[in-house]
C-alpha positions, 0 to 999 in steps of 0.5 A, a space after each residue: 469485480 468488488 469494491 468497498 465503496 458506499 456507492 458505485 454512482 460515480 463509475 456507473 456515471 462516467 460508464 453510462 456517459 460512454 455507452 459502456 455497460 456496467 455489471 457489479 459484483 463483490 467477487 472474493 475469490 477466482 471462482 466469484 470472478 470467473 462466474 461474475 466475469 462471463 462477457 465482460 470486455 474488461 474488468 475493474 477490481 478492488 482486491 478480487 484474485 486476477 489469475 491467470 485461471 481466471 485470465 483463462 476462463 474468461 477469453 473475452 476480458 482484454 483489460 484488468 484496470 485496478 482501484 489502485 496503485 498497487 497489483 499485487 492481487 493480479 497476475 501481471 506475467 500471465 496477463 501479458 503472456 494472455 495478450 491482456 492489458 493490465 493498468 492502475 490509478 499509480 499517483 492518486 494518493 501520493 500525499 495522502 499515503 505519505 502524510 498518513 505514514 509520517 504522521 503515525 511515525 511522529 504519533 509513535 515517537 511523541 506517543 500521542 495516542 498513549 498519552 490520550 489513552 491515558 488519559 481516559 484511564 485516569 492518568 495525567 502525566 507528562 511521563 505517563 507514556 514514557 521516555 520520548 526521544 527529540 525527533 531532531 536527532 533521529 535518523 529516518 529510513 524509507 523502504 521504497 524511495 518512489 512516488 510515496 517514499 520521495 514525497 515522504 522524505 521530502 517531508 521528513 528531511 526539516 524534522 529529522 536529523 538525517 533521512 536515508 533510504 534503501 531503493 534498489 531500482 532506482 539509480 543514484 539520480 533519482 535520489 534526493 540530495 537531502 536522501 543517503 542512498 544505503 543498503 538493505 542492512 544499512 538501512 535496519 541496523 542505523 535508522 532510528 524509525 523506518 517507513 515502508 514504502 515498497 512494492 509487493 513482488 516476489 522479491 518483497 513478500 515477507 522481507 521485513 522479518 526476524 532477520 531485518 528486524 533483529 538488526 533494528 535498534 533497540 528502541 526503533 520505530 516501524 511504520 508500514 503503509 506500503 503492503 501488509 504481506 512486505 512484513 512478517 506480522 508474526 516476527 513483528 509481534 515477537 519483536 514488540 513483545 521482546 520489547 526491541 521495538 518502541 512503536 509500530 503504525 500499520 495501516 495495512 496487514 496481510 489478512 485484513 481485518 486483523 484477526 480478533 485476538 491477534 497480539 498487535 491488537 492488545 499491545 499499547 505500543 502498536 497503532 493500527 488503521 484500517 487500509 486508509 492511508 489513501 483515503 481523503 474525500 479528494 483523492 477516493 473520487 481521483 482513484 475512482 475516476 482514474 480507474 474507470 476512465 482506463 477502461 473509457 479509453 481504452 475502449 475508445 483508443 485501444 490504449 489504457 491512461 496508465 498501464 502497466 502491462 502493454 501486452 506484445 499481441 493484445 486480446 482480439 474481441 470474441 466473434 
């Protein structure tokens, strides 16, 4: 349905080597979906709005196989009430994700970019970024304590002084030792730096906002590399202005890109990157090759590697 890659030789590739036809496209809306998906048996999407519109219009797709862990841009209720299968490429980037969080957390803490952006300006100081805390006697907090959050705690726990996390779809467990199982409020009001690491659903969408973020400590750190609408970027950008925060990483926003500008843009204390904590030469080919091979084998078994809907009465094929 789209994508960003540079090139789609690797999928087409492992589609020809199945004897399964390929058509492209760069669907931006439900409309661009529905017009580009006519006699398709399956879609692959990056970031196109599966809905169940567009699940309606086109009767003859039987599978949704998302470029990602993530499926938020597709309408998983409506595809199992279709009789659609819907499935993800979830553990690709576990390392990369939890690697590129952690180091935008210690990149804010040490103020690594400040100091370099200093640098070009003029400036050379120790203190020219400020006053920098020992990361030993901080306290981190995760959001979000499956695949990504565990491996970036078990990251964490040899820098930081204590980790602690809030996770409520897990049972205790499934948390670490080295991981304080706490509450939502807990979790804001005690952490000296916080990564999100949770799913975007209705019960997520614009949590971290001015309630949350008011209860942060003055000073705190907020690295987001989960889902860009999990936080209100407007109550961030106050918080920031209102100088309760000391640094934010984001690697994902709500519209992205960010809009020209935007607050965030102009404020030393903000680092952004652009959707690219998945992102290693490694791990681009792993997703890649995940998501299409759901589609190969699920036309060879009737069953995708890794769903995520396994609907009750699935799709029959047209005719």
């Amino acid at each position: 349905t789209d994508h960003d890659m540079l090139d789609v030789t690797l999928e087409q590739r492992i589609f020809d080597e199945a004897g399964i036809e390929l058509a492209t496209a760069q669907c931006r809306t439900e409309d661009d979906v529905i017009r580009a998906g006519r006699g398709c048996s399956a879609l692959l999407i990056q970031y196109a709005p599966i809905t169940g519109r567009v699940l309606e219009a086109l009767p003859e797709v039987r599978l949704c196989s998302r470029i990602g862990a993530g499926y938020d841009t597709i309408d998983a209720r409506a595809a199992e009430r279709l009789g659609v299968w819907l499935a993800n490429s979830p553990d690709y980037g576990v390392g990369e994700v939890s690697l590129h969080a952690l180091s935008m957390m210690l990149a804010l803490i040490r103020n690594v970019v400040r100091y370099d952006r200093d640098i070009h300006a003029g400036t050379w100081h120790y203190t020219s970024a400020g006053t920098i805390p020992r990361a030993q006697d901080l306290t981190v907090g995760i959001l979000g304590l499956g695949r990504i959050g565990k491996r970036f705690a078990h990251y964490a726990q040899p820098i930081f002084r204590r980790v602690m996390a809030h996770d409520p779809n897990l049972i205790d467990g499934d948390f670490p030792q080295y991981v304080q199982r706490v509450g939502l409020e807990e979790l804001f009001e005690q952490a000296d730096a916080i990564s999100i690491h949770c799913l975007l659903d209705d019960g997520t969408r614009g949590l971290v906002g001015e309630r949350l973020l008011g209860r942060m400590k003055a000073g705190a750190y907020l690295v987001n590399t989960a889902r860009g609408a999990v936080v209100d970027v407007d109550a961030l950008a106050a918080a920031v202005a209102a100088d309760r925060l000391a640094g934010v990483g984001l690697d994902v926003l709500p519209v992205e890109p960010i809009p020209a500008g935007h607050p965030l843009l102009a404020d030393p204390r903000v680092i952004l990157s652009p959707h690219a904590a998945f992102y290693s030469a490694a791990s681009e080919l792993e997703l890649r090759r995940k998501a299409a091979l759901n589609i190969v084998n699920w036309a060879r078994t009737g069953r995708p590697d890794y769903p995520v809907v396994v609907p009750v009465a699935a799709r029959q094929p047209a005719g």
